[in-house]
N, C-alpha and C positions, 0 to 999 in steps of 0.2 A: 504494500500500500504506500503510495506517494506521500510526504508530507512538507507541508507546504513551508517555504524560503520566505514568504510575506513578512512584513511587519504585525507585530498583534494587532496593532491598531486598524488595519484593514481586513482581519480576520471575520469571517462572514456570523452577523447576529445568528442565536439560537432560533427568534421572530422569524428572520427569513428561509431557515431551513423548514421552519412547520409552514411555512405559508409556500414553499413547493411543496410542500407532501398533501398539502389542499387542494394545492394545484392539481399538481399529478393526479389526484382520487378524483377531480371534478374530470379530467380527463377519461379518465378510466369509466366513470360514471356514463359520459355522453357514448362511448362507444359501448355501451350496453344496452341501452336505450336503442339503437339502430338493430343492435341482433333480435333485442324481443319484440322489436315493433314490424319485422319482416316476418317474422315467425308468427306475426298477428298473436301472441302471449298465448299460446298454446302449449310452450316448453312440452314438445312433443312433434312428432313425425306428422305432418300436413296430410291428409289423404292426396292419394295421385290424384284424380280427378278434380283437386283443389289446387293443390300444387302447379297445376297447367294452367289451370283459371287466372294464380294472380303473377304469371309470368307470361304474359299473351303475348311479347314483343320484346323486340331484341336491347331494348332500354332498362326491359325488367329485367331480362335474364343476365344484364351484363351487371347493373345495382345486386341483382343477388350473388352472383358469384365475386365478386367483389369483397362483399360482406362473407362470404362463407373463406375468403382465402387473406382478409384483411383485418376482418374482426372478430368474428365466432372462433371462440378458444381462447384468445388473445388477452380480451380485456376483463374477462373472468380472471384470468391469471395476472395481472397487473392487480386487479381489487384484491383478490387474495395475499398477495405480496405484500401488498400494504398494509393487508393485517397483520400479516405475520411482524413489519417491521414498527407499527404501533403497538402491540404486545411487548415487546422488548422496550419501547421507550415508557410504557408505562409501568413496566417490574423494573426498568433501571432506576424510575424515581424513587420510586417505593423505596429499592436500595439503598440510592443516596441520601432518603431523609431515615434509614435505620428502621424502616419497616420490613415486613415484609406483605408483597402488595398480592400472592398468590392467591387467598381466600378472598379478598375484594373481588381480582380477578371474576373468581369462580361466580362470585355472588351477581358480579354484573353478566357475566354469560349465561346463568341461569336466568334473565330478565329477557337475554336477547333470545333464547330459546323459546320463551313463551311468546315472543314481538314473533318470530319467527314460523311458528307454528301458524299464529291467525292468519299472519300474511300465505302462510301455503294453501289456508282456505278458502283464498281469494283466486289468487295466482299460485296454480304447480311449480314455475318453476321457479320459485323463492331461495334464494342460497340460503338466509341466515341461518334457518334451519341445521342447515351441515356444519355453517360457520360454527357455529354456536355447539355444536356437540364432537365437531374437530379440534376447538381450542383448549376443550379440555385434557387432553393427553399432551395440546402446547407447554403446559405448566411445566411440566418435569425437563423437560427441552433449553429453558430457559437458563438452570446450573449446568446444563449439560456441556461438554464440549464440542468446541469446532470440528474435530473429524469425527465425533457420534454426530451433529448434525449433518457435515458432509455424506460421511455413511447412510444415513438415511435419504436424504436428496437423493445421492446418485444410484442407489437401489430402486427410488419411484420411478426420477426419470428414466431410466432402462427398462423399466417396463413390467419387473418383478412382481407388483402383487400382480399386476393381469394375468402374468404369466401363469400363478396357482393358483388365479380364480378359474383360466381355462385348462389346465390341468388336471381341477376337480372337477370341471361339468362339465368339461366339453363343446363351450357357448352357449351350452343350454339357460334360459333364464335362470336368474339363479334366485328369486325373489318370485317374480311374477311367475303364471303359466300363460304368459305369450310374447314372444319378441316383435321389441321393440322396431317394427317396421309399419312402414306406409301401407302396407295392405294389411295387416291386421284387425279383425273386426272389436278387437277392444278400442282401437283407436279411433275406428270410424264411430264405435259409441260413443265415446267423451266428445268427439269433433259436434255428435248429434245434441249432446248436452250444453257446450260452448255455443249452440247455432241457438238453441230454442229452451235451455233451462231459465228458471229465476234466480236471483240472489243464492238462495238457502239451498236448491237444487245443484250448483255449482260449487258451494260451500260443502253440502257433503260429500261427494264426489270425490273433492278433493282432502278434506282432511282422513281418509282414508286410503282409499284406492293411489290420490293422490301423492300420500307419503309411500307409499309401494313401488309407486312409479319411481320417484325421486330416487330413493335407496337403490334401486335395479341399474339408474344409470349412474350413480352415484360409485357404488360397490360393485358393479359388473365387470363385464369385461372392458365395457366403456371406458372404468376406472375415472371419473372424473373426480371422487372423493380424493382419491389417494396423492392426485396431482393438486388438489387443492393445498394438502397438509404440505405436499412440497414447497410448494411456492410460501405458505405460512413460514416454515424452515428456511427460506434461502431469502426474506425479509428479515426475521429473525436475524441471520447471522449479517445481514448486510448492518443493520441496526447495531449490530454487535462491535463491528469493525470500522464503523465510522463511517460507511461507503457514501454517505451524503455531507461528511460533513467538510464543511469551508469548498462546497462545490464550485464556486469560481474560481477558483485555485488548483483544481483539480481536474481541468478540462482533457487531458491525455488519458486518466482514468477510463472518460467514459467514449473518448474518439475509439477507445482500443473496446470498449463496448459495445459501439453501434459493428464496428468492422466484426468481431467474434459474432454476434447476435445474426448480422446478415448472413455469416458463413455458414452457422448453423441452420438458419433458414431455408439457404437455396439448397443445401446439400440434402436435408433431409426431406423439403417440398418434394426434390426431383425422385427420389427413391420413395417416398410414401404415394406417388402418382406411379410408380414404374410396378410397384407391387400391388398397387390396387385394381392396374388395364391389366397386368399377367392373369388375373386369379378369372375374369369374364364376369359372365353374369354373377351378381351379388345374392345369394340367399339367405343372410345373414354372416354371424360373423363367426365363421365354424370352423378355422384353418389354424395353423401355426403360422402359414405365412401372413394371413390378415392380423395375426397378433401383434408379427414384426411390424407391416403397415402401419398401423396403430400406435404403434410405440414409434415408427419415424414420424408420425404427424402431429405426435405430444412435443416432439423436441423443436421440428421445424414451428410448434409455438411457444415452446419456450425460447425461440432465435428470437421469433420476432418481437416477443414481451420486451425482450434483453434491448432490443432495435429499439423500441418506441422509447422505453423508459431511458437510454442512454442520447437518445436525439431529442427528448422534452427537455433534458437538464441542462445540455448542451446550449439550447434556445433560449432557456430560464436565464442563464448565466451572463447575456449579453444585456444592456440596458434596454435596446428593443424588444427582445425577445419577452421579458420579464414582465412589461407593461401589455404586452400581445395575450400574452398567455395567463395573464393574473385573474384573465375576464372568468377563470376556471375557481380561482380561491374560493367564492363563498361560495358555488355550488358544491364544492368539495368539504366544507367546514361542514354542511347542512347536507350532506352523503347520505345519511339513512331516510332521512324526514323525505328526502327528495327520489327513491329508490323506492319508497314505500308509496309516495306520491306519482312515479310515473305506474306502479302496477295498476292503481285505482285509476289513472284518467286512461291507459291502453285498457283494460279491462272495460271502460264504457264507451272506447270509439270499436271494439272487436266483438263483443260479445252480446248474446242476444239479449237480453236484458237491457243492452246499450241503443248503438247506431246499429250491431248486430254485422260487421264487415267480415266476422271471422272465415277465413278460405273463399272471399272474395273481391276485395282492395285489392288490384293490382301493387306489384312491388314500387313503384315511382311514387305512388299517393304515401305508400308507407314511408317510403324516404322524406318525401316534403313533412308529412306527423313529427316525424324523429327529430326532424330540426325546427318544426315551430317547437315540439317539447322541449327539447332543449334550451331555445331562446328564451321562451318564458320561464322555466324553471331558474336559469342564471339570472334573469330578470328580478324575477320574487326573490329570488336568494340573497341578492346584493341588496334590494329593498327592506327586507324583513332583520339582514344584519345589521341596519343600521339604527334600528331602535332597540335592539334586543343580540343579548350576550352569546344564545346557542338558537340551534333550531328547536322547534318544539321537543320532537322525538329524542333527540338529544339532549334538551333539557330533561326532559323527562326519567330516560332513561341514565343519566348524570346523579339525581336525585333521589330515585330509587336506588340504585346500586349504597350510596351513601345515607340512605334515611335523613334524609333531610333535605329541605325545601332550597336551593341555590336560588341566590336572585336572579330572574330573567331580562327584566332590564337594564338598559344602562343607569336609568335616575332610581333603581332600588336601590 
């Protein structure tokens, strides 16, 4: 790790390092917003016959594959990073003032578990849920050392648990009794639920069946759980080692960032597309070589996490870049309140209860949504911080975790 020749006096505030890590989350944020608003918030496989519907021309098709080779994977793994590396700044304080902040910890993850739960009975596909029951094995992680973190990183990203999840079943579901595919008539039920359920109808669905779904692709062979807790782990330790800090100072850190990040990308893009036209028609995912596939298409998104988050610091770093990209802070301060916010306003532009567009909005309308939601949500965000200390959710969940009431405004 480089450490910087600067004068102290030019050494970058502790303010300005959290106020990128806002940044970066409000980043992270918008490009999530683009994946579940194409997906029309079905977090779930589109039926074919839908699928064609809202890709009817080559402006759609080209927004969707865009989106499935630019964003889907991507900034899941960016959000989870960053938990991992507010985990560690929140047990390093704890440290430094002679507590220990792990039962806090726990106390406020047991809160986000229950935020987490309602929110999946709205919207399937909710992370906190996972967050929130991943971060608990985070604990022990925290005295742990750098090569048991490394050691576990580089066991996910290789591919390890998928590999004994398919070693025991075979690809078979290993939760549900049906895979996870676009022709499956459990899917085409819930799409049938999504088109024409009420509120309550959608809410039980989902907190059931819904959690079943979640876990299958969460712990399957999908493995998306497992690269969660990685990306928690390699926040963690970037947290550990300073990796953001006096990042103006540190600009060859992250140049040799973006170049490693891209080399990972293209190499393993071209071998997870080389292995997925070898295998032909797809009937799920029942192979060792679709395993390897699989495990190259985790890593060509772990390149490109690596890419993004080392070309945003880069930008940050510059006097223009900093003003460019700050429009991101207070969405990011107000991360949950507005995550939880975009499920409820996509939930009534998609769903039948709503405007009802679900598996029928072509993907162009969905792109124009994704960034009026976004605009306004940065909008209200920037708005709402300036009379008040947190966002609501986050007020909220601040004050519970602690028993006790924090003032929200600024004149309390």
């Amino acid at each position: 790790m480089e450490t910087s020749t600067n004068p102290p006096e030019l050494s970058v505030k502790k303010s300005d390092r959290i106020i990128l890590i806002d940044a970066l989350r409000g980043f992270a944020l918008a490009g999530i917003v683009f994946t579940h608003m194409f997906e029309h918030y079905m977090a779930s496989p589109i039926p074919v016959e839908n699928a064609e519907m809202i890709n009817p021309g080559l402006i759609d098709e080209i927004l969707s594959g865009l989106c499935d080779f630019l964003l889907r994977g991507k900034f899941f793994a960016l959000f989870s990073f960053l938990f991992g590396f507010s985990f560690f700044i929140q047990m390093d304080k704890g440290s430094q003032k002679g507590d220990y902040y792990g039962l806090t910890f726990l106390r406020r993850i047991l809160i986000l578990l229950g935020i987490g739960f309602l929110h999946s009975c709205l919207y399937r596909g909710d992370i906190l849920l996972i967050y929130a029951l991943l971060a608990i094995p985070l604990i022990p992680f925290h005295k742990a050392s750098s090569r048991w973190v490394w050691a576990f990183i580089l066991l996910i990203f290789l591919g390890v648990p998928r590999y004994l999840v398919f070693y025991f079943n075979g690809g078979a579901p290993l939760i549900l009794d049906y895979i996870l595919m676009p022709d499956s008539p459990a899917i085409a039920e819930y799409f049938k639920i999504l088109q024409t359920g009420d509120p309550m109808t959608v809410f039980v669905a989902n907190a059931w069946e819904g959690i079943l779904f979640k876990f299958e692709f969460q712990w399957g062979v999908i493995s998306r759980g497992y690269l969660t807790f990685a990306f928690f782990l390699l926040g963690l330790w970037a947290g550990r080692t300073g990796w953001f800090r006096d990042y103006i100072f540190q600009k060859p850190r992250f140049k040799r960032g973006w170049i490693i990040g891209l080399t990972l990308m293209i190499i393993n893009s071209v071998a997870a597309g080389f292995i997925f036209d070898s295998v032909g028609d797809f009937n799920g995912f029942n192979s060792w070589v679709l395993m390897l596939g699989l495990t190259a298409w985790d890593l060509a998104n772990l390149g490109m996490t690596l890419l993004y988050i080392s070309l945003f610091v880069l930008a940050f770093a510059t006097p223009k870049g900093e003003r460019r990209l700050s429009v991101f802070v207070p969405y990011g301060k107000m991360a949950l309140t507005n995550y939880l916010l975009q499920s409820a306003l996509g939930s009534m532009v998609y769903y039948g209860w709503g405007l009802g567009f679900v598996g029928t909005l072509p993907t162009r309308y969905s792109f124009l949504l994704a960034i009026a939601l976004i605009v306004f949500q940065m909008w209200l965000s920037a708005l709402w911080l300036k009379y008040f200390r947190y966002g609501p959710i986050e007020w909220l969940w601040r004050s519970l975790t602690h028993f006790k009431r924090y003032p929200l405004r600024f004149n309390e």
